[in-house]
N, C-alpha and C positions, 0 to 999 in steps of 0.2 A: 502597543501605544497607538496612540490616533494616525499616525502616516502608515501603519505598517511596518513599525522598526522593531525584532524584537530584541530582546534585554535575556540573558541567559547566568544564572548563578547555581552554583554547589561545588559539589565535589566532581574535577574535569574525567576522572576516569569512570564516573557513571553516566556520564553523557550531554553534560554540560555545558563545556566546553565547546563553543561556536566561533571560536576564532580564527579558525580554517576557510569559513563562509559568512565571515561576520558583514564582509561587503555588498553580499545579498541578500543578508537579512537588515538594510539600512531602511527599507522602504516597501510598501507593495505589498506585505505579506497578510495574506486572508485569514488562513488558518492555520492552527499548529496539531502535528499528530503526535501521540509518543507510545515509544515503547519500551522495553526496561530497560533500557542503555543507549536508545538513541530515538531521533525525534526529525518528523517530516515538516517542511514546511511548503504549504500549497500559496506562491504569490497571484495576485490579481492575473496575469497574465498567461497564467493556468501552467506557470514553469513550478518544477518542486527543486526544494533546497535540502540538504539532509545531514545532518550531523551526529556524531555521539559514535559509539562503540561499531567500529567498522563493520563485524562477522554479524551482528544484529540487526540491520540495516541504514547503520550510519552513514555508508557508502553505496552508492548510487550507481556510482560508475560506470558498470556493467551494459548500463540500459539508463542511461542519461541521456541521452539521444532522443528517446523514446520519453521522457518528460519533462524536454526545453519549453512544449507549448502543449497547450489541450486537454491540461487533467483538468477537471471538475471536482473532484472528491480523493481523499485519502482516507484510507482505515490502517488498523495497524493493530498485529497479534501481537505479541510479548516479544518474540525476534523476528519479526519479519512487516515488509507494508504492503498494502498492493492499491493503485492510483489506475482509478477509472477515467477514462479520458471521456469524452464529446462523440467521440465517435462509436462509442459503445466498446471501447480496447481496453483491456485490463494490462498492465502494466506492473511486474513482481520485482521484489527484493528483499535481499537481507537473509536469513539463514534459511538452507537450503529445505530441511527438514520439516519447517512451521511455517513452510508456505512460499518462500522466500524464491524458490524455482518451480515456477508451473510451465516447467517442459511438457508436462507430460499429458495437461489440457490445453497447451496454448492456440491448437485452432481453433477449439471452442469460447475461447478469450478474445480472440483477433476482432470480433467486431460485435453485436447485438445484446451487450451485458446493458442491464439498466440501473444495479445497484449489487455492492459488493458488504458482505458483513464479515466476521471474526470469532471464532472463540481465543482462548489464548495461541491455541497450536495449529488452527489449520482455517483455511476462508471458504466463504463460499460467493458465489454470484448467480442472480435470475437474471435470466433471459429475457428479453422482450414476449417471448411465446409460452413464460413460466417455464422454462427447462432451468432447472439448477445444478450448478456446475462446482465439484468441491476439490481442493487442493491442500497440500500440505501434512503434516503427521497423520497418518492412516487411520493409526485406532484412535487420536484424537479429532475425529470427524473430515479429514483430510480423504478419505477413502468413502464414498457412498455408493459401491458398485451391489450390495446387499437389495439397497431400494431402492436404483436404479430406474428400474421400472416404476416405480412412482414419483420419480421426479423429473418426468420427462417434460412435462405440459401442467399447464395449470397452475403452479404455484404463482403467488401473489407475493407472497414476502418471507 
């Protein structure tokens, strides 16, 4: 709606249901992400709201701290999101599998990403200096230690 309030209907066990954070989505809200059971919302003030199917990325929790202030952008796989912040930080959640924990890139996350994209199962992010960086289900694109070596420099998008 025109202030940023949003409005949420269907069925509440598919991810609907926003009335756990209906007080923050009254105002402010930029944009909205979604994924098959639950849905991000990016406010003006670069804080994310999140709702719908907890193990999906309904819940935030984990690393809410980490997006009170300064996301710029959200994407979003089928169960999982990950919110680029300002400072070039990639910030994960949601199911651990499709992306949802990038332990296992997170110093190469901490700071110089300039955009982050998605297939259904796994994300990727470029770097400032074109390195791209991939997380999430292995054999679905989550795993690029194969071409490695050509994705170190140089990509564009």
């Amino acid at each position: 709606k025109d202030a940023g309030e949003v409005v949420t209907w269907g069925v509440a066990r598919e991810g609907s249901d926003c009335s756990a954070v209906a007080e923050h989505l009254a105002a402010g809200v930029r944009s909205i992400t979604g994924g098959e059971k639950a849905f991000a919302a990016l406010k003006d003030a670069g804080e994310v709201v999140t709702w719908g199917f907890a193990g999906l990325g309904g819940d935030c929790s984990a690393v809410a701290d980490r997006l009170a202030a300064g996301v710029t952008s959200i994407t979003g796989s089928v169960m999982a999101f990950a919110a680029l912040k300002g400072s070039g930080e990639v910030v994960t959640w949601g199911s651990a599998s499709s992306g949802g924990d990038s332990r296992s890139v997170e110093d190469r996350l901490a700071a110089g990403v300039v955009s982050v994209t998605h297939n259904p199962a796994a994300f990727a992010a470029v770097k400032g200096a074109g390195e791209v960086v991939t997380w999430g289900y292995a054999s679905g694109g989550g795993d690029s230690s194969a071409v490695a070596d050509r994705l170190a420099a140089g990509v564009t998008s």
